[in-house]
N, C-alpha and C positions, 0 to 999 in steps of 0.2 A: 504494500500500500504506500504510496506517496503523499507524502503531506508537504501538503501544500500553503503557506501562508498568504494570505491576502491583505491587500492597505491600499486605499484610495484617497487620494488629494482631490476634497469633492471640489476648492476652487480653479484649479489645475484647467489654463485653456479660458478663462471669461472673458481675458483680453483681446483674447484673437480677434473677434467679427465686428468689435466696438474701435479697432484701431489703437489698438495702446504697444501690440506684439510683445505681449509677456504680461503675464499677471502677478510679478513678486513683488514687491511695497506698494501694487497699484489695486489694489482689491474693490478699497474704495471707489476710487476713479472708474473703475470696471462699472460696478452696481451704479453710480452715478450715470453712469451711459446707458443702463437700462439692459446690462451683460446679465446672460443666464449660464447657469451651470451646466454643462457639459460633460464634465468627468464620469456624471453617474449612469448615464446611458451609454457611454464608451465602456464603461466597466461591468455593466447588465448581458451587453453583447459577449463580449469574453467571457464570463461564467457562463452565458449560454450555451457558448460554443466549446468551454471545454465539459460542460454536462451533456453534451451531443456527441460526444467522443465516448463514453461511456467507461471512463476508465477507472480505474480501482483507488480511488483517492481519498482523501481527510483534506477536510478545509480550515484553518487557522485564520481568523477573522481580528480585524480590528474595530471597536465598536463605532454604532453609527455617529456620524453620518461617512463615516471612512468605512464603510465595507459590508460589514455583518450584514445589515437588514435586507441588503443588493444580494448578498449570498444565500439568506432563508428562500428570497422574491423568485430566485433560480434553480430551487428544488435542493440545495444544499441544507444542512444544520451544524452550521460553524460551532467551533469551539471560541468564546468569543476571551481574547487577551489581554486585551487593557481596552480602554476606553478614552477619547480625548479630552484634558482637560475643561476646556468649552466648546461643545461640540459647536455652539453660534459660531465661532471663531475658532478654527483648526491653523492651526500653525506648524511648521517645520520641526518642529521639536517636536508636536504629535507622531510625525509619522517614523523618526530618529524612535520614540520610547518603543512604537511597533514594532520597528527593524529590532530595539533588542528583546523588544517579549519573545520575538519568533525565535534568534535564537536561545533563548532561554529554553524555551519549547521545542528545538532540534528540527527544525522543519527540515525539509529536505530542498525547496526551494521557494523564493520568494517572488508571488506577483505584485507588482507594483503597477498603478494609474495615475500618468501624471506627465510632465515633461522633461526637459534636461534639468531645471532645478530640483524636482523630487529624485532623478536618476542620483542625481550627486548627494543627496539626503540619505539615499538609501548605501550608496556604493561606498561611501563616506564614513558613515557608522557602522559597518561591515567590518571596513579596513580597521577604525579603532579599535573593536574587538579582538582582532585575527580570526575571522571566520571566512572561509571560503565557500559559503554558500550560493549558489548558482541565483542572478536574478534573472528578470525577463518585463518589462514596460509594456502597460497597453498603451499605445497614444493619444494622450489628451489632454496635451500641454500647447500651448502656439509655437514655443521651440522644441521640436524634436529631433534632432541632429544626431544625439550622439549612435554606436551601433547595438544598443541596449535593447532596443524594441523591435515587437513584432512588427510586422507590413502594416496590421491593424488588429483591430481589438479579436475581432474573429481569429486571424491568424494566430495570436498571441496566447487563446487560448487552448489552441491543439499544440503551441507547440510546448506550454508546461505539464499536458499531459502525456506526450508521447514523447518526447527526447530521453535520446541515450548517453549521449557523449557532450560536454564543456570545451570552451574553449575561455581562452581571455580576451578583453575587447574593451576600447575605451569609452570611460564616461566625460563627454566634453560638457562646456556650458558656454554661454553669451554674454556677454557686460547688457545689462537690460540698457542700460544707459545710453551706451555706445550706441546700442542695435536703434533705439527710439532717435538718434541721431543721423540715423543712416551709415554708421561704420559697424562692421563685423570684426570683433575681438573676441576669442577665445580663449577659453585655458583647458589644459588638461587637467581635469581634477581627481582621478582615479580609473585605475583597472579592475574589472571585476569579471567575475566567474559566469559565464552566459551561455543558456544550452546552446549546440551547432544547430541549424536548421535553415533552409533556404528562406523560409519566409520571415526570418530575420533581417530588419533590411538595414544598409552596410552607414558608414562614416558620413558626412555630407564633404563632396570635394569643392572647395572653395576659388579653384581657379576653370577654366569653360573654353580657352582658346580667342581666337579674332572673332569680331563680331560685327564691323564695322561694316561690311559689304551687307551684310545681313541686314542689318538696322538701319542702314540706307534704303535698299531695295522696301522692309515693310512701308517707310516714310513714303516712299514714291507709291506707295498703294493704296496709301487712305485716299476713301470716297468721300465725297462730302456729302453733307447730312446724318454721318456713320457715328455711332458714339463708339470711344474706343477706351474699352478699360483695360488698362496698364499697369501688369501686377508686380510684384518687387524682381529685384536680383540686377545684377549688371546686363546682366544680355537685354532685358526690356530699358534696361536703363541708359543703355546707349541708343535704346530705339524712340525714348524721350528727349533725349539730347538733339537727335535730324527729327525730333517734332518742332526743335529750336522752344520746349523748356527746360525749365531746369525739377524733373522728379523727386520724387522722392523714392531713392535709390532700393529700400527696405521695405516700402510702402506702394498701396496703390493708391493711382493717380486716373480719374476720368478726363478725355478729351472730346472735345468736338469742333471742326470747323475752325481747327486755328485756336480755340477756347480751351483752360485749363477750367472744366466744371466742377473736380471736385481734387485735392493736393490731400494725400495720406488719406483717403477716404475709410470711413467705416462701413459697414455694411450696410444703416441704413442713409447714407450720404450716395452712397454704391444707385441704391434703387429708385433715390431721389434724381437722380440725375441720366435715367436709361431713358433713351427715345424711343424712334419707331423702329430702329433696327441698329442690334447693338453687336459689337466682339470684342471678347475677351484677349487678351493678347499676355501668353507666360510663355514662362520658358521650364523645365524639369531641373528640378533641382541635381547639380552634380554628384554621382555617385552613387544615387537613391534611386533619380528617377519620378520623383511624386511628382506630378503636375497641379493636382490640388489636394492639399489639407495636412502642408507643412508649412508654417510660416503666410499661411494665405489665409487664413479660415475667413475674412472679411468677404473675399469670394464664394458666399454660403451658395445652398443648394435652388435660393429663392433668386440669386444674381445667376449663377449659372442657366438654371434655367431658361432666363428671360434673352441669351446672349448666344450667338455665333462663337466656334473656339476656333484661333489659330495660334499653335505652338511652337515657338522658335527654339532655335537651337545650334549652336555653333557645331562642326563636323566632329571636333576632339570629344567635346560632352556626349554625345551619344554614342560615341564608339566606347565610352567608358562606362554608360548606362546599359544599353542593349534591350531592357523593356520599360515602359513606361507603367506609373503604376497612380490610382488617384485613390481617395481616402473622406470623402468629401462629408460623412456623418449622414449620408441618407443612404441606404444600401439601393435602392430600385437606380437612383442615379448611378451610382458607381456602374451597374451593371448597363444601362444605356450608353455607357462610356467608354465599358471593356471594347475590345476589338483592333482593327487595325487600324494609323489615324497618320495621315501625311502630317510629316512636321515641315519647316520650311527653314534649313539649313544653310542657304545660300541665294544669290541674286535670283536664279534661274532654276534651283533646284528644292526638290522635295525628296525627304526620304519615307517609307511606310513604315512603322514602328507601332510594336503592337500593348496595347494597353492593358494588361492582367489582372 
């Protein structure tokens, strides 16, 4: 039997779709914007999915609003560990006292839901221990980079139920600061013990190749009357620059007609400002592969939707990706999305790249 520990960071992710790209000292600021919680439907699907597997396990719970009640609601009956000090207000040291009841409790491996700040909460107080306990992330943080987590919450939880074999793999993190600034700064903040499985998905690669012909070529092909929404990373960022603005590099940016409608938009800035005929314009994140619902969730399932997609892509990044993969929190979308999907590489060229 496998015991399994569970702990969910129920704020984990509220920044995403309100614009803020990270939710750590910005909680407030989130609920001020009218942010809903997401971590507990990212972490309802994972139990689902790994009580769909039907495998021989024990569940080790942290009390609600971290975990336990999401585990009863999924045909589970946790052993329940500690509880949060205030469960209104979960903090970081909540999910630290978890990580040590579970080992205290010998678990065999630990789920975690949350982002690269819960990754380094958990991978962190791990290390102070010395305990080499295997973890595993469902994602539902607005930064998920490091290669801790499953592809998605589903994936995430077949694969604590059926892994054989560990390996080691880093847990990175983002200056929130930096990031809300439009610079990317990281730290290596720990290694930790992670089962092997394909749909663990890998590092995020922070450099893409030339992009410069590319993001000319998209500028020469806006229509006019088109609205065009411009989601973060350098490659759409260079294709903000031949819009002749200036983006926001980390952030989405709506255009129309020469007009910047909405700069770092939110989600609902996003829908405020859709016409009669709209595209989204990203690019896949290096290394991953996600096209949406890393670093984008502002791009919710209500903006996609309502939009045309064209994905750009410099020729090195895709040769180093090879499938594209999306994450978007509505599964019926996801699945209208799988398939094959020209990405647009070059002045004159397209490659077919298939979405999983």
């Amino acid at each position: 039997m496998r015991r399994i520990g569970v702990v969910v960071n129920p704020i984990a992710g509220m920044g995403g779709r309100v614009g803020l790209k990270g939710t750590d000292g910005k909680i407030a600021e989130a609920r001020r914007r009218g942010a809903e919680q997401r971590a507990p439907d990212r972490a309802r699907t994972a139990l689902e999915s790994l009580a769909e597997v039907g495998a021989d396990v024990e569940l080790l719970a942290y009390g609600d609003p971290m975990g336990a009640g999401l585990a009863r609601e999924t045909g589970f009956d946790p052993t329940v560990v500690g509880s949060p000090a205030n469960p209104d207000e979960t903090t970081s040291e909540d999910t630290r006292d978890a990580i040590r009841a579970f080992v205290e409790a010998d678990v065999d491996v630990i789920l975690f839901v949350g982002g690269d700040g819960t990754a380094v909460d958990v991978a962190t107080t791990l290390d102070g221990l010395n305990a080499d306990i295997p973890i595993l992330g469902v994602p539902a943080g607005v930064k998920v980079y490091s290669s801790v987590f499953g592809v998605s919450p589903r994936a995430a939880g077949r694969i604590v139920a059926r892994f054989s074999k560990t390996e080691r793999a880093e847990v990175n993190d983002i200056d929130e600061d930096a990031f809300r600034g439009g610079e990317v700064v990281t730290e290596l903040r720990a290694v930790a013990e992670v089962p092997v499985a394909d749909q663990r998905q890998s590092a995020k690669q922070l450099g893409g190749g030339s992009v410069d012909s590319l993001a000319e070529s998209i500028a020469d092909a806006v229509e006019p009357g088109v609205t065009y929404v411009l989601g973060p990373g350098s490659t759409v960022g260079a294709i903000k620059e031949q819009l002749g603005f200036d983006g926001t590099t980390l952030g989405v940016d709506v255009w129309r007609d020469g007009k910047v409608l909405a700069r770092d938009a939110a989600e609902s800035d996003i829908l405020d400002a859709l016409g009669d005929r709209n595209v989204i314009v990203v690019s896949p994140i290096g290394g991953q592969g996600f096209v949406f619902g890393r670093g984008n969730q502002q791009l919710s399932p209500a903006v996609i939707r309502q939009c045309d997609l064209e994905v750009v892509a410099s020729r090195r990044k895709l040769d180093g990706i090879g499938t594209l993969r999306v994450d978007t929190g509505d599964s019926d979308l996801d699945e209208e999305l799988r398939g094959w999907l020209r990405v647009r590489v070059g002045q004159h060229e397209r490659r077919l790249v298939e979405v999983v």
